[in-house]
TORMARSE-177594 format. One record per residue (C-alpha): residue number from 1; residue in one letter; x, z, y. Coordinates in Angstrom, 2 decimals. Example, Ala and Ser with C-alpha at 12.3 -4.5 7.8 and 13.67 -1.06 7.14 Angstrom:
   paba   zafi      east        up     north
      1      A     12.30      7.80     -4.50
      2      S     13.67      7.14     -1.06
% end
This chain:
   paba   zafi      east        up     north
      1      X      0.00      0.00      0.00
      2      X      2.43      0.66      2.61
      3      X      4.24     -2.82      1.66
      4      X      0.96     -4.51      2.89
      5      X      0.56     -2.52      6.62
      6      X      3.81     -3.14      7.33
      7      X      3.67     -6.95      6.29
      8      X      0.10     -6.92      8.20
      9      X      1.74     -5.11     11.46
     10      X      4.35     -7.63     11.52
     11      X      2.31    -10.59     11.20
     12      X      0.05     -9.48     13.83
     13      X      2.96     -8.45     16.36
     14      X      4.26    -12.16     15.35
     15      X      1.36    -13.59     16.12
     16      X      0.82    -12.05     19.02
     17      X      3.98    -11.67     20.64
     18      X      4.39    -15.02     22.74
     19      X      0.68    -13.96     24.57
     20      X      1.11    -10.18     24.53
     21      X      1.38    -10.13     28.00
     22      X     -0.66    -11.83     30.99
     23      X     -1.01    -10.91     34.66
     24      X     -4.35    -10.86     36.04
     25      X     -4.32    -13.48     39.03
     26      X     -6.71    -11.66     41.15
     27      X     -5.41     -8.16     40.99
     28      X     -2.22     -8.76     39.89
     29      X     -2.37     -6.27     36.83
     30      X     -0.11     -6.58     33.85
     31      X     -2.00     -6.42     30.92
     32      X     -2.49     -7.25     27.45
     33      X     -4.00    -10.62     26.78
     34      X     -7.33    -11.33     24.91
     35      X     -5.87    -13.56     22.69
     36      X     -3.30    -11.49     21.50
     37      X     -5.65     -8.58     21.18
     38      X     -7.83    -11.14     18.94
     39      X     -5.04    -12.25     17.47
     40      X     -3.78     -8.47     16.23
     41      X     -7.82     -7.51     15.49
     42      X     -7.36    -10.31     13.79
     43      X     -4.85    -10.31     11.38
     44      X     -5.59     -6.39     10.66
     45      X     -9.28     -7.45      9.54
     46      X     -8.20    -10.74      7.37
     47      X     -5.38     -8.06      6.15
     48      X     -7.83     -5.53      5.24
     49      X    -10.07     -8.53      3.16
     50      X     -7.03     -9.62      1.29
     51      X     -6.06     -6.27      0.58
     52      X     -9.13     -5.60     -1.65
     53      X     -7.73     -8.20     -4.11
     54      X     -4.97     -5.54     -4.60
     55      X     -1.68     -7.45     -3.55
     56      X      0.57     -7.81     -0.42
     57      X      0.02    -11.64     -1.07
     58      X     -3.62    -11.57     -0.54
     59      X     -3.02     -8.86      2.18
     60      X     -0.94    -11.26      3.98
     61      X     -3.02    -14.17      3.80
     62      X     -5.45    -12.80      5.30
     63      X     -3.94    -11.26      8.44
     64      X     -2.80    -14.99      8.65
     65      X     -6.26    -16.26      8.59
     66      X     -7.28    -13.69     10.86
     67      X     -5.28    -13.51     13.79
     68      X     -5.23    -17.43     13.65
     69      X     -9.31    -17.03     14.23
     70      X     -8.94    -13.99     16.34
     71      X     -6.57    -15.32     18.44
     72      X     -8.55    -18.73     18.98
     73      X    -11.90    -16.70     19.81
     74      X     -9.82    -14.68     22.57
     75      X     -8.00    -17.88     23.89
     76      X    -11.29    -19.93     24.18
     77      X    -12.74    -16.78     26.31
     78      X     -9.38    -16.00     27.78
     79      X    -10.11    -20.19     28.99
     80      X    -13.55    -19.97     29.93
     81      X    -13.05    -16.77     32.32
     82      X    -10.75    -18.46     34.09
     83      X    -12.84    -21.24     34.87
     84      X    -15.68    -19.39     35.48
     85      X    -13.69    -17.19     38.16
     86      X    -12.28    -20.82     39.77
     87      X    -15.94    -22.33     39.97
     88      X    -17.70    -19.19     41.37
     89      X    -14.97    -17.94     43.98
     90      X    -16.41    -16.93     46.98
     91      X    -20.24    -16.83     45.91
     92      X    -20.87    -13.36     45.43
     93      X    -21.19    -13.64     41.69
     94      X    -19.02    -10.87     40.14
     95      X    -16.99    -11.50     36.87
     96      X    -15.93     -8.64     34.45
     97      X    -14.16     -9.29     31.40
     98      X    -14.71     -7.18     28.22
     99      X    -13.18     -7.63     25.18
    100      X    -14.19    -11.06     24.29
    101      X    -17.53    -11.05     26.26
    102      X    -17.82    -12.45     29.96
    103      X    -20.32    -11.03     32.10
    104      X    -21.83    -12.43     35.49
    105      X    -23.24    -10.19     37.80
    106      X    -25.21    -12.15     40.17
    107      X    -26.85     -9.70     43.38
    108      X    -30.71    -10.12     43.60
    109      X    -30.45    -10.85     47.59
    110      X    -28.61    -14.40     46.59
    111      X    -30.26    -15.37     44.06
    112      X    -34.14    -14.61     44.70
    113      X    -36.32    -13.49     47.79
    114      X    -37.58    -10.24     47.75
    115      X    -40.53     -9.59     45.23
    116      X    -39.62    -13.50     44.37
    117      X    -38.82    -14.85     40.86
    118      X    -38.41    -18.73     42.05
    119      X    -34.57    -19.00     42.20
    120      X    -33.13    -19.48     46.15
    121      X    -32.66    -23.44     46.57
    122      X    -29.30    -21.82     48.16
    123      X    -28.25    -20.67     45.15
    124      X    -28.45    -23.75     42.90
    125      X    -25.41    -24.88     43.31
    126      X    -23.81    -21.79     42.24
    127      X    -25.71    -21.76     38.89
    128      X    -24.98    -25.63     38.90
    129      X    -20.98    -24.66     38.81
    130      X    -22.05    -21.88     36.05
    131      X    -24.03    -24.75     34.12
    132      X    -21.07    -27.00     34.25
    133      X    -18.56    -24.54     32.65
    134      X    -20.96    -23.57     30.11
    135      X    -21.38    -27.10     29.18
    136      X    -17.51    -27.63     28.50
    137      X    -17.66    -24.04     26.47
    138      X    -20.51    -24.68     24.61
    139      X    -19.28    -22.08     21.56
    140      X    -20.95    -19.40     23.53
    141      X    -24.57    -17.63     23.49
    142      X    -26.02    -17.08     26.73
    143      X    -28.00    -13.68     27.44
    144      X    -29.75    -13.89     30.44
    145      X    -30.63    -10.55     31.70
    146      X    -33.17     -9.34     35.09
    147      X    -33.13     -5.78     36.07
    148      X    -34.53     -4.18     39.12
    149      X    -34.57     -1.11     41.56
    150      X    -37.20      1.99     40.64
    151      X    -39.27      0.53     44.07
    152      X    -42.71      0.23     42.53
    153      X    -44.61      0.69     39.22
    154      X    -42.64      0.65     36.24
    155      X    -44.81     -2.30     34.45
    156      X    -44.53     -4.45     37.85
    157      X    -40.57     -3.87     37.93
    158      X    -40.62     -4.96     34.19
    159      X    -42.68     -8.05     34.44
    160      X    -40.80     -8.57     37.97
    161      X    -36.90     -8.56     35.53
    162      X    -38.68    -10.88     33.13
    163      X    -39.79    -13.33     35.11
    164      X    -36.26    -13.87     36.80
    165      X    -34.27    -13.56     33.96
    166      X    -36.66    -16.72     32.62
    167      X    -36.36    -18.38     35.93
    168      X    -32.67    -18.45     35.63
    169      X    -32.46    -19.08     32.04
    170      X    -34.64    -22.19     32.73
    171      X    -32.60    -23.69     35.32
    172      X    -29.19    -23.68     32.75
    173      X    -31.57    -25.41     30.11
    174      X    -32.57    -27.62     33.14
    175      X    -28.96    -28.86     33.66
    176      X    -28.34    -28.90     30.30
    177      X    -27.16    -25.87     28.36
    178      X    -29.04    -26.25     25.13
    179      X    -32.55    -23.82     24.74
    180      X    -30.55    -21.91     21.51
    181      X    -28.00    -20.73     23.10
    182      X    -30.24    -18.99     25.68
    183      X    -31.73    -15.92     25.63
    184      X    -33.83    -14.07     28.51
    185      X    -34.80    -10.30     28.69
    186      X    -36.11     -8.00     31.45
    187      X    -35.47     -4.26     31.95
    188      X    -36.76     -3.67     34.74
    189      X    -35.52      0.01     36.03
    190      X    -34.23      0.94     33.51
    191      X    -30.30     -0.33     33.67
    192      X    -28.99      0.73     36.88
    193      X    -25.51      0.48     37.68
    194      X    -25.75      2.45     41.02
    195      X    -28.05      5.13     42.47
    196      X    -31.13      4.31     43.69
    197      X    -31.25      6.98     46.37
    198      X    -29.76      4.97     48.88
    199      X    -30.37      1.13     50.40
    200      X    -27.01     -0.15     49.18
    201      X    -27.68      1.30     45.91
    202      X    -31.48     -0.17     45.48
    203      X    -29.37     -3.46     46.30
    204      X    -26.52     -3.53     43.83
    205      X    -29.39     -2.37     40.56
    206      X    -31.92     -5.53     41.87
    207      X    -29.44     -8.18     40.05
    208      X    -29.08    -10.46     37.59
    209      X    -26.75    -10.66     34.63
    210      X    -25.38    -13.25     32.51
    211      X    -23.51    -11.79     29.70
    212      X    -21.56    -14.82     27.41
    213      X    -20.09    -13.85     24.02
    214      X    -18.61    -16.14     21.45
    215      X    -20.81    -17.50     18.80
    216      X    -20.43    -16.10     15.23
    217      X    -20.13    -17.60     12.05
% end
Protein backbone atom coordinates (compact mmCIF):
# COMPACT_ATOMS: atom_id res chain seq x y z
CA UNK A 1 0.00 0.00 0.00
CA UNK A 2 2.43 2.61 0.66
CA UNK A 3 4.24 1.66 -2.82
CA UNK A 4 0.96 2.89 -4.51
CA UNK A 5 0.56 6.62 -2.52
CA UNK A 6 3.81 7.33 -3.14
CA UNK A 7 3.67 6.29 -6.95
CA UNK A 8 0.10 8.20 -6.92
CA UNK A 9 1.74 11.46 -5.11
CA UNK A 10 4.35 11.52 -7.63
CA UNK A 11 2.31 11.20 -10.59
CA UNK A 12 0.05 13.83 -9.48
CA UNK A 13 2.96 16.36 -8.45
CA UNK A 14 4.26 15.35 -12.16
CA UNK A 15 1.36 16.12 -13.59
CA UNK A 16 0.82 19.02 -12.05
CA UNK A 17 3.98 20.64 -11.67
CA UNK A 18 4.39 22.74 -15.02
CA UNK A 19 0.68 24.57 -13.96
CA UNK A 20 1.11 24.53 -10.18
CA UNK A 21 1.38 28.00 -10.13
CA UNK A 22 -0.66 30.99 -11.83
CA UNK A 23 -1.01 34.66 -10.91
CA UNK A 24 -4.35 36.04 -10.86
CA UNK A 25 -4.32 39.03 -13.48
CA UNK A 26 -6.71 41.15 -11.66
CA UNK A 27 -5.41 40.99 -8.16
CA UNK A 28 -2.22 39.89 -8.76
CA UNK A 29 -2.37 36.83 -6.27
CA UNK A 30 -0.11 33.85 -6.58
CA UNK A 31 -2.00 30.92 -6.42
CA UNK A 32 -2.49 27.45 -7.25
CA UNK A 33 -4.00 26.78 -10.62
CA UNK A 34 -7.33 24.91 -11.33
CA UNK A 35 -5.87 22.69 -13.56
CA UNK A 36 -3.30 21.50 -11.49
CA UNK A 37 -5.65 21.18 -8.58
CA UNK A 38 -7.83 18.94 -11.14
CA UNK A 39 -5.04 17.47 -12.25
CA UNK A 40 -3.78 16.23 -8.47
CA UNK A 41 -7.82 15.49 -7.51
CA UNK A 42 -7.36 13.79 -10.31
CA UNK A 43 -4.85 11.38 -10.31
CA UNK A 44 -5.59 10.66 -6.39
CA UNK A 45 -9.28 9.54 -7.45
CA UNK A 46 -8.20 7.37 -10.74
CA UNK A 47 -5.38 6.15 -8.06
CA UNK A 48 -7.83 5.24 -5.53
CA UNK A 49 -10.07 3.16 -8.53
CA UNK A 50 -7.03 1.29 -9.62
CA UNK A 51 -6.06 0.58 -6.27
CA UNK A 52 -9.13 -1.65 -5.60
CA UNK A 53 -7.73 -4.11 -8.20
CA UNK A 54 -4.97 -4.60 -5.54
CA UNK A 55 -1.68 -3.55 -7.45
CA UNK A 56 0.57 -0.42 -7.81
CA UNK A 57 0.02 -1.07 -11.64
CA UNK A 58 -3.62 -0.54 -11.57
CA UNK A 59 -3.02 2.18 -8.86
CA UNK A 60 -0.94 3.98 -11.26
CA UNK A 61 -3.02 3.80 -14.17
CA UNK A 62 -5.45 5.30 -12.80
CA UNK A 63 -3.94 8.44 -11.26
CA UNK A 64 -2.80 8.65 -14.99
CA UNK A 65 -6.26 8.59 -16.26
CA UNK A 66 -7.28 10.86 -13.69
CA UNK A 67 -5.28 13.79 -13.51
CA UNK A 68 -5.23 13.65 -17.43
CA UNK A 69 -9.31 14.23 -17.03
CA UNK A 70 -8.94 16.34 -13.99
CA UNK A 71 -6.57 18.44 -15.32
CA UNK A 72 -8.55 18.98 -18.73
CA UNK A 73 -11.90 19.81 -16.70
CA UNK A 74 -9.82 22.57 -14.68
CA UNK A 75 -8.00 23.89 -17.88
CA UNK A 76 -11.29 24.18 -19.93
CA UNK A 77 -12.74 26.31 -16.78
CA UNK A 78 -9.38 27.78 -16.00
CA UNK A 79 -10.11 28.99 -20.19
CA UNK A 80 -13.55 29.93 -19.97
CA UNK A 81 -13.05 32.32 -16.77
CA UNK A 82 -10.75 34.09 -18.46
CA UNK A 83 -12.84 34.87 -21.24
CA UNK A 84 -15.68 35.48 -19.39
CA UNK A 85 -13.69 38.16 -17.19
CA UNK A 86 -12.28 39.77 -20.82
CA UNK A 87 -15.94 39.97 -22.33
CA UNK A 88 -17.70 41.37 -19.19
CA UNK A 89 -14.97 43.98 -17.94
CA UNK A 90 -16.41 46.98 -16.93
CA UNK A 91 -20.24 45.91 -16.83
CA UNK A 92 -20.87 45.43 -13.36
CA UNK A 93 -21.19 41.69 -13.64
CA UNK A 94 -19.02 40.14 -10.87
CA UNK A 95 -16.99 36.87 -11.50
CA UNK A 96 -15.93 34.45 -8.64
CA UNK A 97 -14.16 31.40 -9.29
CA UNK A 98 -14.71 28.22 -7.18
CA UNK A 99 -13.18 25.18 -7.63
CA UNK A 100 -14.19 24.29 -11.06
CA UNK A 101 -17.53 26.26 -11.05
CA UNK A 102 -17.82 29.96 -12.45
CA UNK A 103 -20.32 32.10 -11.03
CA UNK A 104 -21.83 35.49 -12.43
CA UNK A 105 -23.24 37.80 -10.19
CA UNK A 106 -25.21 40.17 -12.15
CA UNK A 107 -26.85 43.38 -9.70
CA UNK A 108 -30.71 43.60 -10.12
CA UNK A 109 -30.45 47.59 -10.85
CA UNK A 110 -28.61 46.59 -14.40
CA UNK A 111 -30.26 44.06 -15.37
CA UNK A 112 -34.14 44.70 -14.61
CA UNK A 113 -36.32 47.79 -13.49
CA UNK A 114 -37.58 47.75 -10.24
CA UNK A 115 -40.53 45.23 -9.59
CA UNK A 116 -39.62 44.37 -13.50
CA UNK A 117 -38.82 40.86 -14.85
CA UNK A 118 -38.41 42.05 -18.73
CA UNK A 119 -34.57 42.20 -19.00
CA UNK A 120 -33.13 46.15 -19.48
CA UNK A 121 -32.66 46.57 -23.44
CA UNK A 122 -29.30 48.16 -21.82
CA UNK A 123 -28.25 45.15 -20.67
CA UNK A 124 -28.45 42.90 -23.75
CA UNK A 125 -25.41 43.31 -24.88
CA UNK A 126 -23.81 42.24 -21.79
CA UNK A 127 -25.71 38.89 -21.76
CA UNK A 128 -24.98 38.90 -25.63
CA UNK A 129 -20.98 38.81 -24.66
CA UNK A 130 -22.05 36.05 -21.88
CA UNK A 131 -24.03 34.12 -24.75
CA UNK A 132 -21.07 34.25 -27.00
CA UNK A 133 -18.56 32.65 -24.54
CA UNK A 134 -20.96 30.11 -23.57
CA UNK A 135 -21.38 29.18 -27.10
CA UNK A 136 -17.51 28.50 -27.63
CA UNK A 137 -17.66 26.47 -24.04
CA UNK A 138 -20.51 24.61 -24.68
CA UNK A 139 -19.28 21.56 -22.08
CA UNK A 140 -20.95 23.53 -19.40
CA UNK A 141 -24.57 23.49 -17.63
CA UNK A 142 -26.02 26.73 -17.08
CA UNK A 143 -28.00 27.44 -13.68
CA UNK A 144 -29.75 30.44 -13.89
CA UNK A 145 -30.63 31.70 -10.55
CA UNK A 146 -33.17 35.09 -9.34
CA UNK A 147 -33.13 36.07 -5.78
CA UNK A 148 -34.53 39.12 -4.18
CA UNK A 149 -34.57 41.56 -1.11
CA UNK A 150 -37.20 40.64 1.99
CA UNK A 151 -39.27 44.07 0.53
CA UNK A 152 -42.71 42.53 0.23
CA UNK A 153 -44.61 39.22 0.69
CA UNK A 154 -42.64 36.24 0.65
CA UNK A 155 -44.81 34.45 -2.30
CA UNK A 156 -44.53 37.85 -4.45
CA UNK A 157 -40.57 37.93 -3.87
CA UNK A 158 -40.62 34.19 -4.96
CA UNK A 159 -42.68 34.44 -8.05
CA UNK A 160 -40.80 37.97 -8.57
CA UNK A 161 -36.90 35.53 -8.56
CA UNK A 162 -38.68 33.13 -10.88
CA UNK A 163 -39.79 35.11 -13.33
CA UNK A 164 -36.26 36.80 -13.87
CA UNK A 165 -34.27 33.96 -13.56
CA UNK A 166 -36.66 32.62 -16.72
CA UNK A 167 -36.36 35.93 -18.38
CA UNK A 168 -32.67 35.63 -18.45
CA UNK A 169 -32.46 32.04 -19.08
CA UNK A 170 -34.64 32.73 -22.19
CA UNK A 171 -32.60 35.32 -23.69
CA UNK A 172 -29.19 32.75 -23.68
CA UNK A 173 -31.57 30.11 -25.41
CA UNK A 174 -32.57 33.14 -27.62
CA UNK A 175 -28.96 33.66 -28.86
CA UNK A 176 -28.34 30.30 -28.90
CA UNK A 177 -27.16 28.36 -25.87
CA UNK A 178 -29.04 25.13 -26.25
CA UNK A 179 -32.55 24.74 -23.82
CA UNK A 180 -30.55 21.51 -21.91
CA UNK A 181 -28.00 23.10 -20.73
CA UNK A 182 -30.24 25.68 -18.99
CA UNK A 183 -31.73 25.63 -15.92
CA UNK A 184 -33.83 28.51 -14.07
CA UNK A 185 -34.80 28.69 -10.30
CA UNK A 186 -36.11 31.45 -8.00
CA UNK A 187 -35.47 31.95 -4.26
CA UNK A 188 -36.76 34.74 -3.67
CA UNK A 189 -35.52 36.03 0.01
CA UNK A 190 -34.23 33.51 0.94
CA UNK A 191 -30.30 33.67 -0.33
CA UNK A 192 -28.99 36.88 0.73
CA UNK A 193 -25.51 37.68 0.48
CA UNK A 194 -25.75 41.02 2.45
CA UNK A 195 -28.05 42.47 5.13
CA UNK A 196 -31.13 43.69 4.31
CA UNK A 197 -31.25 46.37 6.98
CA UNK A 198 -29.76 48.88 4.97
CA UNK A 199 -30.37 50.40 1.13
CA UNK A 200 -27.01 49.18 -0.15
CA UNK A 201 -27.68 45.91 1.30
CA UNK A 202 -31.48 45.48 -0.17
CA UNK A 203 -29.37 46.30 -3.46
CA UNK A 204 -26.52 43.83 -3.53
CA UNK A 205 -29.39 40.56 -2.37
CA UNK A 206 -31.92 41.87 -5.53
CA UNK A 207 -29.44 40.05 -8.18
CA UNK A 208 -29.08 37.59 -10.46
CA UNK A 209 -26.75 34.63 -10.66
CA UNK A 210 -25.38 32.51 -13.25
CA UNK A 211 -23.51 29.70 -11.79
CA UNK A 212 -21.56 27.41 -14.82
CA UNK A 213 -20.09 24.02 -13.85
CA UNK A 214 -18.61 21.45 -16.14
CA UNK A 215 -20.81 18.80 -17.50
CA UNK A 216 -20.43 15.23 -16.10
CA UNK A 217 -20.13 12.05 -17.60
Amino acid sequence: MKSKVTGVLAVAAALSLSACMTTDPYTGEQKVSNTAKGAGLGALAGAAIGAIAGDDEAAIAGAVAGAAIGGGIGNYMDRQEQELRAELASTGVRVQRNGDNIRLIMPGNITFATDQSAVRPEFYSTLNSVSKVLAKYNQTSVMVEGHTDNVGSDQYNLNLSIRRAEAVGNYLVAQGVSVPRIRALGYGETQPIAANATDNGRAQNRRVEIQLSPVQG
